[in-house]
C-alpha positions as a printed NumPy array, in Angstrom:
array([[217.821,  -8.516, 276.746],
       [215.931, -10.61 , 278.824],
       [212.917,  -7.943, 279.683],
       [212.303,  -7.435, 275.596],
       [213.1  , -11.224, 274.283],
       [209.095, -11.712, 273.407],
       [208.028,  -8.834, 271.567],
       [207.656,  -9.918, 268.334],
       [204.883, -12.555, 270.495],
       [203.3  ,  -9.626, 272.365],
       [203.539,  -6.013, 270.581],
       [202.345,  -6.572, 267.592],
       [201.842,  -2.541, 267.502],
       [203.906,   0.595, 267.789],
       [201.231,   2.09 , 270.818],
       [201.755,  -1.599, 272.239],
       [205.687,  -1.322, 272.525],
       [206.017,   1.68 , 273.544],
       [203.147,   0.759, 276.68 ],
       [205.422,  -2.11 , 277.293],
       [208.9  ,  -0.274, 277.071],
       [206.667,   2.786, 279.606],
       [206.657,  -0.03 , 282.294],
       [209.883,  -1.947, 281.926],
       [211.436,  -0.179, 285.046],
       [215.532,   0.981, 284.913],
       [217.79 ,   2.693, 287.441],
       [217.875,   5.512, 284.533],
       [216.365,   7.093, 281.666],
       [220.021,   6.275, 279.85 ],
       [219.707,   2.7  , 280.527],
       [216.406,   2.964, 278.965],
       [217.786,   4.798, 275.478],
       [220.147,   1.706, 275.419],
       [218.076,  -0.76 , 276.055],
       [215.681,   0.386, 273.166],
       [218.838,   0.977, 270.806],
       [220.183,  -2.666, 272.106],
       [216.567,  -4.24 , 271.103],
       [216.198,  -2.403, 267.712],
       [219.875,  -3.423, 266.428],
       [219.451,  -7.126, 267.409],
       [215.961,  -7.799, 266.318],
       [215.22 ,  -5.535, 262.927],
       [217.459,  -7.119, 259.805],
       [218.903,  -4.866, 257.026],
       [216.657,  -5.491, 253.923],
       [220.4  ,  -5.768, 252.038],
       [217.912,  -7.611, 249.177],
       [215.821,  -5.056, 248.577],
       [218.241,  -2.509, 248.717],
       [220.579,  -3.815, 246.374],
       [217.691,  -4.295, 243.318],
       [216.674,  -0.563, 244.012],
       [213.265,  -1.825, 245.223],
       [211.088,   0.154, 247.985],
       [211.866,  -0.571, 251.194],
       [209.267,   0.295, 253.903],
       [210.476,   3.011, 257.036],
       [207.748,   3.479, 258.248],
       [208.019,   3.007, 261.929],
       [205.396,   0.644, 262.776],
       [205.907,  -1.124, 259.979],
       [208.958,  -1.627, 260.787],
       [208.32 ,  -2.894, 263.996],
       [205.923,  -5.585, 262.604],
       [207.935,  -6.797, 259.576],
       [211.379,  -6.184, 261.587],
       [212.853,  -5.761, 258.41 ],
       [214.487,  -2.225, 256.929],
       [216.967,  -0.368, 256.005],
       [219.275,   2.788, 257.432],
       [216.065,   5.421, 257.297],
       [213.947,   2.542, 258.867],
       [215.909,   1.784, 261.525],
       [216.102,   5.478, 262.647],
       [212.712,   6.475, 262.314],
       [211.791,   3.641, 264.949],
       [214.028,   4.26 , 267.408],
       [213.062,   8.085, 266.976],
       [209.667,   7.076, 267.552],
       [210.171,   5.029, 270.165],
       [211.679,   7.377, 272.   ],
       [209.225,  10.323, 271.247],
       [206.53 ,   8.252, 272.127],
       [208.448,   7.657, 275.91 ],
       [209.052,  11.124, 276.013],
       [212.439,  11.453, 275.421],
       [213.838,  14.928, 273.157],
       [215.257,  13.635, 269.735],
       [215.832,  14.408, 266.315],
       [216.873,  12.669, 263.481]])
């Protein structure tokens, strides 16, 4: 999506996302959701590597965010986050 192609360049933190998701505006609160599940899908690889030798892979969500690099656990935990921190009820 247009409205979330640069931030890798200007979010380098969770708090700073989730300010800049706050003022993207959208006709909905579902377009929102889909928007943030549409940016996390196309911009956070599976760490396949990692996975695959039985290393550690890091989930935490900010981490996450900065390395944009995970695997299944990661990617749920920031997209949970995301949305808690917008205000939106979720659970994993």
């Amino acid at each position: 999506s247009a409205q979330l192609s640069n931030i890798g360049s200007n979010s380098d933190t969770l708090d700073n996302f989730c300010n800049y998701l706050g003022g993207i505006n959208l006709d909905d609160d579902k377009e929102k959701v889909k928007l943030i599940y549409k940016w996390v899908a196309e911009n956070i690889e599976y760490d396949y590597e990692n996975y695959k030798a039985n290393n550690p892979v890091d989930c935490e969500p900010a981490n996450v965010l900065i390395n944009k690099k995970t695997v299944c656990s990661g990617y749920a935990r920031l997209f949970t986050s995301l949305l808690t921190c917008l205000g939106y009820p979720q659970k994993i």
